[in-house]
Residue, then its C-alpha position, 0 to 999 in steps of 0.5 A: x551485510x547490515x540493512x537499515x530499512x526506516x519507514x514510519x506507517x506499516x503494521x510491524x511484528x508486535x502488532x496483533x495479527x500483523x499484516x506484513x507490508x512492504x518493509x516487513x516482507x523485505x525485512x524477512x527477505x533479507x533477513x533469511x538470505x543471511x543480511x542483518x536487519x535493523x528496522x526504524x519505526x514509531x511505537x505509534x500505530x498508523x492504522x489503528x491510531x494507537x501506540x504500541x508503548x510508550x517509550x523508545x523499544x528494541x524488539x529483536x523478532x529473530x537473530x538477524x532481524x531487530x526493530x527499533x521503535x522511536x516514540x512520539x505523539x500521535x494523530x487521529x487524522x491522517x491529513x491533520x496538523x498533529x500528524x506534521x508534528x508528529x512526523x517533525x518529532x520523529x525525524x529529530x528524535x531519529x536523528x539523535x538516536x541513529x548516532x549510537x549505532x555503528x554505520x550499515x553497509x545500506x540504507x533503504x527510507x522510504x517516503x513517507x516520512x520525509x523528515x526520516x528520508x532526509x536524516x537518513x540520506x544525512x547520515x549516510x552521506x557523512x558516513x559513505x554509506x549507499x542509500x535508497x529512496x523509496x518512493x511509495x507515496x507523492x509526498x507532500x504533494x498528496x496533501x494537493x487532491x486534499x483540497x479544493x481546485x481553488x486552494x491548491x495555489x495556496x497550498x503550493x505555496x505553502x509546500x514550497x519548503x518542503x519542495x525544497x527538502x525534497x529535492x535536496x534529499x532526492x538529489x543526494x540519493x545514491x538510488x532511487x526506486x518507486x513501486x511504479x515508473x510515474x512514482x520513480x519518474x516523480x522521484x527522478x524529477x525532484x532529483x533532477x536528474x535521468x534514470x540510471x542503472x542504479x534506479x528501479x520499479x519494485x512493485x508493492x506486491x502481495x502475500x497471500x495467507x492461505x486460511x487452512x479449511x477449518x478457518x475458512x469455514x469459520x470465517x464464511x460461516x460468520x460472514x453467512x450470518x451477516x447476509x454474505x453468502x457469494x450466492x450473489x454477483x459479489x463486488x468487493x471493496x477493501x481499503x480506506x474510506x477516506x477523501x481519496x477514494x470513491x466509495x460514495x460512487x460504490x453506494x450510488x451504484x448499488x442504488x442502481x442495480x438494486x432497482x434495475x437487477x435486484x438480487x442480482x449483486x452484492x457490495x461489500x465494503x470494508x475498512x474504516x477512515x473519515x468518510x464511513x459515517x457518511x457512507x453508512x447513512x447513505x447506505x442505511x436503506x440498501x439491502x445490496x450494501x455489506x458494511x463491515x468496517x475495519x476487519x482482519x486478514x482472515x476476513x479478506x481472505x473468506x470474503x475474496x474467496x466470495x467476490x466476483x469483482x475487485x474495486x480500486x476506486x479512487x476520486x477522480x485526480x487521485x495520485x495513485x498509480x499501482x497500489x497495493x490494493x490490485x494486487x490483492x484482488x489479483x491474488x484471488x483471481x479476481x477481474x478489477x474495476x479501476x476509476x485510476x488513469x494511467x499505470x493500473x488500467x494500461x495493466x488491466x488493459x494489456x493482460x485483459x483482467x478489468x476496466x476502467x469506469x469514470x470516477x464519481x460516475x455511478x452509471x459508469x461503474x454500474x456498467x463496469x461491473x456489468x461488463x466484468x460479470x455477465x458473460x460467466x466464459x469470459x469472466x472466468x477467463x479474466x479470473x485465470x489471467x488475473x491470477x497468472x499476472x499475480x504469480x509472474x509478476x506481483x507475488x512477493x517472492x517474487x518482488x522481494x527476491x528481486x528487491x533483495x538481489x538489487x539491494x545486494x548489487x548496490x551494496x557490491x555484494x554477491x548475489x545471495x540467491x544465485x550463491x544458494x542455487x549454485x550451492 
C-alpha cells in the first residue's frame, strides 16, 4: 500500500546523526514490509531550530520511502507567537502541495500539527481515503500548564477556535490512536464519540543503538574527563529544560545530599531549553551536578550505561502521561523516579521498577532516589524488571510491528508480517 505519514517535529534522515522518533521507526517499518512511503515534513529543524534547506525538497532516502520537506519560517521558542505562524504557514502550504500527488491508500497525521491534521483529514475525506489521528501531544491545551493558574481562563478563551478545529478534525477521523489511553481518551472526548475497534494504544517505544566497545570506551573516556566516571549513586536526566519539566527540583536535591551524604550521588542533566541559564547558576557551586547541554545519542548511551537511576520530572499538572523519556532509561535498565500522576507511575507501580516523588519537592525526590538506590539486592532486581518491560512491551520492534499490522488492518490489507512467517 502508499502511506502518507505528516508530522512537523522529529529529526529526519537528513539530519546529522539523526535520532529516529516515532515516525522514522514507522516509516522504516513500513517501508521493509514492502509499503510504499511518502513522508511530509518542515525543512525546518524543530530541536536545533535551524533549517535543513531553504526551499520545498524531495529526498528519496530508499525505493519505497520518500520524505517531502514543505518550507516555512521558524522560531526560537517553542511557546511562541512565531512558532503559531509557522505552523499556520505550513498547514496552507501543505495544502497546496498534497493536490499534485496521487491519493494513498492511508494516511497516518499526528498532533501536533494541527493545522496538518486538519488538511489531511480534508483531503482524505474528498478522496475516500482512511486516516489516523495520532495523538501524541494535547494540543493546543498544552499551551494551559504554559500559564498562570489565573490566566488560564483567559487563555481558554483564547483556544476556543482552535477547540473548535479540534473536534472537527477529530471527529471526521476514521481512527483514532494515542501513545497511551489518557491521550486516546483525549482524543476520543474531542471526537465525541466511544472507543471502537478501529481506535488504539501505540506506545512511543525506544530503539536503543548498541555503542560498539570502542565507541563506548571513547565516549566514558570523555565523559571521564568531564568528572563522570559512575563511581557514584549516578541520577540521570536527559530531556528538555523547559517550563514543564522539573529540573530546578533535581538542583535542589543535589544541594541536599551533598550535605547530608556527600560523594555518595551524582546528577547528571543533559539537554538544553529556556530554563538552562537558570539551572546552571543555581547549579554553579555543587560538585554533585554534571551540566552537559544538548549531547548526542551516543553520549546517552555511555552515560545510561553509567546511571543508577532515571529522572522523568516534570511540574507539577504536566499533561504528560507515557512519554518517551521512560522508555529510554527502561532500555537501560534502569529503576525511574517520576513527579507524573497517572499512567507512568501506575506502570512503575505494577512491574516494581521506580517511585513517584511530588513535583517541586526537593526532599521528596531526595528520598526517591534514596529508596531506588540503597538496598543494591533490591535495586538490581528493579533494573532486571525494568528491562524486561522494556523488551515485552516498549522496544520498537515490537511497537512498530504492532503499529504496522493495525495499519494494514484498516486499510483492509493482508497481514504483511503473518504472510513473511508463513512464507
Amino acid at each position: 500500500m502508499n502511506v502518507w505519514l505528516l508530522h512537523v517535529g522529529e529529526e529526519l534522515p537528513v539530519d546529522e546523526n539523526p535520532r529516529l522518533f516515532r515516525y522514522g521507526h514507522l516509516a522504516d517499518s513500513l517501508s521493509a514490509r514492502g509499503h510504499r512511503v511518502l513522508r511530509w515534513a518542515p525543512t525546518f529543524q524543530h530541536f536545533r531550530k535551524q533549517q535543513r534547506f531553504d526551499h520545498d525538497q524531495r529526498v528519496e532516502v530508499n525505493d519505497r520511502y520518500t520524505i517531502e520537506l514543505i518550507h516555512s519560517p521558524g522560531y526560537q521558542r517553542n511557546a511562541s507567537l512565531a512558532r503559531w505562524k509557522s505552523y499556520r504557514t505550513l498547514g496552507q502550504r501543505l495544502a497546496e502541495r498534497i493536490e499534485r500527488e496521487s491519493p494513498p491508500d492511508l494516511i497516518v497525521t499526528g498532533i501536533p500539527s494541527l493545522e496538518w491534521c486538519s488538511v489531511a483529514v480534508d483531503y482524505a475525506e474528498r478522496h475516500n481515503v482512511p486516516v489516523v489521528l495520532d495523538v501524541r501531544d494535547l494540543w493546543p491545551d498544552i499551551y494551559l500548564h504554559l500559564l498562570p493558574k489565573t490566566l488560564r481562563p483567559l487563555g481558554e478563551f483564547a483556544l476556543q477556535p482552535i477547540r473548535n478545529q479540534l473536534k472537527n478534525t477529530c471527529r471526521r477521523a476514521t481512527a483514532i490512536y494515542g501513545v497511551s489511553q489518557s491521550y486516546l481518551d483525549w482524543g476520543l472526548a474531542h471526537a465525541g464519540r466511544s472507543q471502537t475497534a478501529e481506535d488504539r494504544v501505540v506506545p512511543l517505544g525506544y530503539h536503543r543503538r548498541q555503542l560498539d566497545p570502542s565507541e563506548l570506551d571513547a565516549q566514558l573516556a570523555d565523559l571521564a574527563e568531564a568528572g563522570i566516571r559512575g563511581d557514584k549513586h549516578l541520577c540521570l536526566f536527559a530531556g528538555l529544560i523547559e517550563r514543564m519539566y522539573d529540573v530546578e527540583t533535581i538542583v535542589r536535591t543535589a544541594r541536599l545530599l551533598e550535605e547530608r551524604r556527600p560523594g555518595n550521588f551524582q546528577f547528571v542533566i543533559c539537554g538544553d531549553g529556556s530554563k538552562l541559564p537558570a539551572v546552571r547558576r543555581a547549579a554553579a557551586d555543587l560538585e554533585s551536578v554534571k551540566l552537559l547541554g544538548w549531547v548526542m545519542q551516543p553520549t546517552i548511551q555511555a552515560l545510561l550505561s553509567l546511571a543508577s537511576v532515571g529522572l522523568a520530572t516534570y511540574t507539577a499538572g504536566a499533561p504528560q502521561s507515557l512519554p518517551n523519556k521512560p522508555f529510554e532509561y527502561m532500555s537501560a535498565g534502569l529503576p525511574i523516579a517520576t513527579s507524573l500522576s497517572g499512567e507512568l507511575p501506575a506502570l512503575l507501580r505494577q512491574h516494581r521498577c521506580g517511585t513517584q516523588y511530588e513535583a517541586g519537592d526537593a526532599e521528596s525526590l531526595a528520598a526517591a532516589v534514596q529508596f531506588l538506590v540503597d538496598d543494591q539486592r533490591y535495586h538490581a532486581e528493579m533494573c532486571a524488571r525494568s528491562r524486561q518491560l522494556f523488551l515485552e512491551r516498549f522496544d520498537s520492534p515490537v511497537v512498530y510491528a504492532d503499529f504496522c499490522d493495525s495499519l494494514e488492518n484498516l486499510a483492509g490489507l493482508p497481514n504483511t508480517r503473518t504472510l513473511g512467517a508463513a512464507a
